[in-house]
N, C-alpha and C positions, 0 to 999 in steps of 0.2 A: 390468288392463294386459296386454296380448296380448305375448308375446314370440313370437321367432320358432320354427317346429316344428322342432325339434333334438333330441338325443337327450334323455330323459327322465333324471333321477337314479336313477329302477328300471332301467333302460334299460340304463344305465352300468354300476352295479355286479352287475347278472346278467351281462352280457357280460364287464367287468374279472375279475372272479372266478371266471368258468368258464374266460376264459384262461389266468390262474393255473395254476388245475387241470390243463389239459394240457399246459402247458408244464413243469409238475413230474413228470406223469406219462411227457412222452415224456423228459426229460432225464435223470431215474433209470432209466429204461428204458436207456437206450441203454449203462452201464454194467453194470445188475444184470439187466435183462430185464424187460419185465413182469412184475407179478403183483398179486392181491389186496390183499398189503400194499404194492406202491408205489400201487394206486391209493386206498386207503385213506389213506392217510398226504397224498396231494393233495387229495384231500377234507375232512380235516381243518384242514389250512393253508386252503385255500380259504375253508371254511365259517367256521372263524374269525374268520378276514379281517373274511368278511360281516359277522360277527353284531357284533365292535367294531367297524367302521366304522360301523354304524345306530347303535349308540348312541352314537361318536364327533359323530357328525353329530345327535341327539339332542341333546347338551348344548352341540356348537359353538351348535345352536340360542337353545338356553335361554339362553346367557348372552350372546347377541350378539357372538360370537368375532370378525366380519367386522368389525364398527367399534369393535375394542380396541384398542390399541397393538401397533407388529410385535412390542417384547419380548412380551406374552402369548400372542400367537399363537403366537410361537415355542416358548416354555414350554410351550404347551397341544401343539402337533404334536410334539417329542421327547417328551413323556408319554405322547400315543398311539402312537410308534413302541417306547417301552420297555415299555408294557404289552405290544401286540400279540406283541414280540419275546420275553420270558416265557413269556408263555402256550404261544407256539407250540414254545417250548425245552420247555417243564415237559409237551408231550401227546409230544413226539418223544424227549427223553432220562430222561424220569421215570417216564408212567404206562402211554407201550406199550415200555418197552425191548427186550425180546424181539421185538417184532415189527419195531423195528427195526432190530436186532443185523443184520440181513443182510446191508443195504449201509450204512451209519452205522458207522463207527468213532469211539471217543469224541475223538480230538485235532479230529474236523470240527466240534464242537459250535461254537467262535466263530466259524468260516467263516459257518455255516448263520443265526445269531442274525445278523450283520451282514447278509446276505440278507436278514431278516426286516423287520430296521431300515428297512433299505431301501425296501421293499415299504410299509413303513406310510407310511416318510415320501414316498412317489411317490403315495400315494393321498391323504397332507394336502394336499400343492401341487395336485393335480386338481383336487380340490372345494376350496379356498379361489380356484382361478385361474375357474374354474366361477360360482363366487358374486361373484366380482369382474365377472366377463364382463355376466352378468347385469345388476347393478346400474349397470352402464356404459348396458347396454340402457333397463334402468326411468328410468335420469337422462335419457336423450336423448327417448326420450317422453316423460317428462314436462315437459320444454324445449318439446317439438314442440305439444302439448297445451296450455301456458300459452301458447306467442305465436298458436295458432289462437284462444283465447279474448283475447288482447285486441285481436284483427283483431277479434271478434263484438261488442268493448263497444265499439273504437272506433265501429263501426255502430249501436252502440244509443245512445250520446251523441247521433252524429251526426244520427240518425232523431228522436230526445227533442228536439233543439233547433230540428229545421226541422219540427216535426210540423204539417199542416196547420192544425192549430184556431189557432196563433199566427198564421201566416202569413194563415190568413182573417180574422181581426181587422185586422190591417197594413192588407188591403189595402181593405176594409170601408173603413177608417177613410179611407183613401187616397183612395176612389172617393167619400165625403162630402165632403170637404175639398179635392179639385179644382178642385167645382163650387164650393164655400162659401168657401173660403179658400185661395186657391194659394199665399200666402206660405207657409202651413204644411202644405201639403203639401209643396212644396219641399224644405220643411226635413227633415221625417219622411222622405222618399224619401232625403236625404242619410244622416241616421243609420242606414235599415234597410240603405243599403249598407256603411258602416262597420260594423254590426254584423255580416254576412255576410265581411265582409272580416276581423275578427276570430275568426269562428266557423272559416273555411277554412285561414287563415293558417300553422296550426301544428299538431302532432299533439296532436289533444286527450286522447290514451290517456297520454301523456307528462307530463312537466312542462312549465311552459309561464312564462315570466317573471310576478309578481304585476302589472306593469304591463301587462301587456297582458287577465288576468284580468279587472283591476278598467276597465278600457279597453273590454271588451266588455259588462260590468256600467252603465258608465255610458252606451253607445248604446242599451242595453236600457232602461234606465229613462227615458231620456228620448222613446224611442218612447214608453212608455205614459205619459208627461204629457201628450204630447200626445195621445193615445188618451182618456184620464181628463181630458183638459182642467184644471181648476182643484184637483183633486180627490187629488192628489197630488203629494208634496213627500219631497226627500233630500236627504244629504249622504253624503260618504266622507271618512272621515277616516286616512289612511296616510302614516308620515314617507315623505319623497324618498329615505331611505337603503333603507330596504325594499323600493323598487320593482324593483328586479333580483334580490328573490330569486327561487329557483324551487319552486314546488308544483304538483301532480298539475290536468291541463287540468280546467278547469270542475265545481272541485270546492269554489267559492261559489259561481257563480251560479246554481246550481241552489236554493239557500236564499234568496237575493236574487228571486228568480221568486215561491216559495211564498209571502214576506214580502207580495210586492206585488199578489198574486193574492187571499189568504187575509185580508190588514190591509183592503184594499178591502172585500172583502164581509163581512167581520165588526163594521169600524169605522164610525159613522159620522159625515159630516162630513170632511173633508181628511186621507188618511191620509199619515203621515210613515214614511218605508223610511230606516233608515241603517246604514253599515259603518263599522267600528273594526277597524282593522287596528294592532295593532301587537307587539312581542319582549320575550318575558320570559326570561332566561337563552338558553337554545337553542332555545325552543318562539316557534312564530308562535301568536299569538292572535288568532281571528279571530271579530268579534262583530258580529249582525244583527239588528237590534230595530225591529220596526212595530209602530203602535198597530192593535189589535185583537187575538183571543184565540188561544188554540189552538183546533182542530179538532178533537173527536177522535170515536169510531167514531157512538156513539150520532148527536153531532149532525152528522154527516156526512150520515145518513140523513135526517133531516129534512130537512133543505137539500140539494138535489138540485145546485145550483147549485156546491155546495162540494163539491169532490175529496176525498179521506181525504188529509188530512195527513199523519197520526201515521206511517203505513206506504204513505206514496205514491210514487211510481216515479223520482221524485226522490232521496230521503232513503234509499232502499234502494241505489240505483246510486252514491251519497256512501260509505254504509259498506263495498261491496262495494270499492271502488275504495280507501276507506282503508286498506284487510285486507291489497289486495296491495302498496300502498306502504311502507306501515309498520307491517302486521301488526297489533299490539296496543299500540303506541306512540301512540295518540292518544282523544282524546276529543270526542263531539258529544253536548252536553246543551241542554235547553231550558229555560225559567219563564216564569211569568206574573209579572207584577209591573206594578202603577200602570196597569194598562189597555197595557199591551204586553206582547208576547212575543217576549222575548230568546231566541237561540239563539248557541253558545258554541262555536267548534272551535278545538280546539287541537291541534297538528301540532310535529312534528320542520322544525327550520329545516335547508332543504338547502342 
């Protein structure tokens, strides 16, 4: 994540704490004079500073200060202003007293410690308003990042659904059935634009009403009966109460596609595609079972004609698309059983 080039945190505290330094040295100066011990004695302060604030910033690290409560924060920056304020009392009244007997008279000791206080707690507020800045930054790119990637998915549904190989089939079948049958060409030309008018209709990156899902589901399927001619057979079965709820655009029919693509060439004799829709507690249950098998890598390769199932461009854009709606709140499993394969999603009712 690129933030923008601002001052660095090295940056900061060699600058902050060289400031320090002269501003102690010229301000003792201007009463006592220069000398070796006022400029020692600002070096000391100074360097201290430094040295607790790296490991103040150390262990803010460690324990994730920035997303604790303001009470521990709080508690944690007056402990770094009482430690810093110690220390820098126990180097100035305790261990160089002599050196600075010059200008320090003992009644300044609580003046000087309040000073010190100060200084710690002006450099906790820096670096927590610093790391707050920051993360304000990291949040807004990464907002800017997720809606550029679902402008990219809505294009790759969109691409997925009009990909020419269906569309040459359509019309394949179209340009037979002109000459051979114009009733049912008629017909097919009316559902492929129902189906496009479904497809267009609404942002398929979104949610998108279950009626109009299973509305686009059923222009699909009946294009390919009349593609497959006799050869294929469905139902849907969803209460009327359900029809308005809303789930993520085109996030069956991608399983309705594989069912009627894969139950075809696996099955043979009249393949049956059918949906089960319906509400268990708060979860939509949504269930797709054709007669014929699963696919998987091995016999993929033998059959040039069959697509990989198990990991094909469908069923990965489903779980990708799950992830960002509902994270890890749902589930897509499959089985074989009695000469079909069921496939099983289950989702948070919105």
């Amino acid at each position: 994540m690129n933030r923008p080039k601002i001052f660095t945190f090295w940056q900061l505290q060699i600058t902050g704490w060289s400031t320090l330094f002269f501003v102690i040295f010229f301000k003792v100066s201007l009463d006592h004079g220069p000398s070796t011990e006022v400029a020692l004695y600002g070096f000391i302060v100074s360097f201290t500073g430094l040295l607790i604030s790296l490991i103040a910033r150390i262990i803010f690290k460690k324990a994730n200060l920035i997303n604790k409560p303001l009470s521990t924060i709080v508690f944690a920056v007056i402990s770094l202003a009482a430690l810093f304020s110690f220390i820098i009392a126990t180097f100035t009244f305790g261990i160089f007293p002599k050196l600075m007997i010059g200008f320090f008279v003992p009644g300044a000791r609580f003046p000087h410690m309040v000073n010190y206080v100060f200084i710690a707690l002006l450099w906790s507020t820096l670096y927590f308003l610093f790391k707050y800045f920051y993360l304000i930054i990291d949040a807004n790119q990464k907002q800017a990042l997720m809606l550029e990637q679902v402008k990219i998915e809505k294009l790759k549904v969109l691409r997925f659904q009009l990909k020419p190989h269906f569309l040459y089939n359509v019309l394949n079948s179209l340009h037979y059935l002109i000459r051979n049958s114009p009733d049912k060409a008629r017909e097919m030309t009316l559902h492929l634009a129902k189906y496009f008018q479904h497809i267009l209709s609404e942002d398929l990156s979104e949610t998108v009403s279950l009626k109009n899902e299973i509305g686009l589901i059923e222009e699909f399927i009946e294009l390919q009966k009349i593609r497959y001619e006799d050869k294929l057979e469905s139902a849907i079965t969803c209460p009327e109460s359900l029809m308005d709820h809303k789930i993520p655009g085109l996030i069956i029919f991608p399983i309705i596609e594989n069912a009627v693509k894969y139950g075809y060439n696996t099955h043979d004799g009249v393949c049956s595609v059918n949906l089960f829709v319906d509400k268990k507690d708060t979860n939509l249950n949504i269930v797709v079972e054709n007669d014929g098998k699963w696919v998987k890598k091995d016999e993929s390769k033998k059959n040039q004609k069959i697509a990989l199932y198990e990991g094909g461009i469908g069923l990965v854009n489903i779980r990708k698309r799950l992830l960002h709606h509902f994270k890890d709140n749902w589930t897509l499993t499959h089985k074989e059983e009695d000469g079909k394969v069921i496939v099983t999603l289950i989702i948070p009712s919105l």
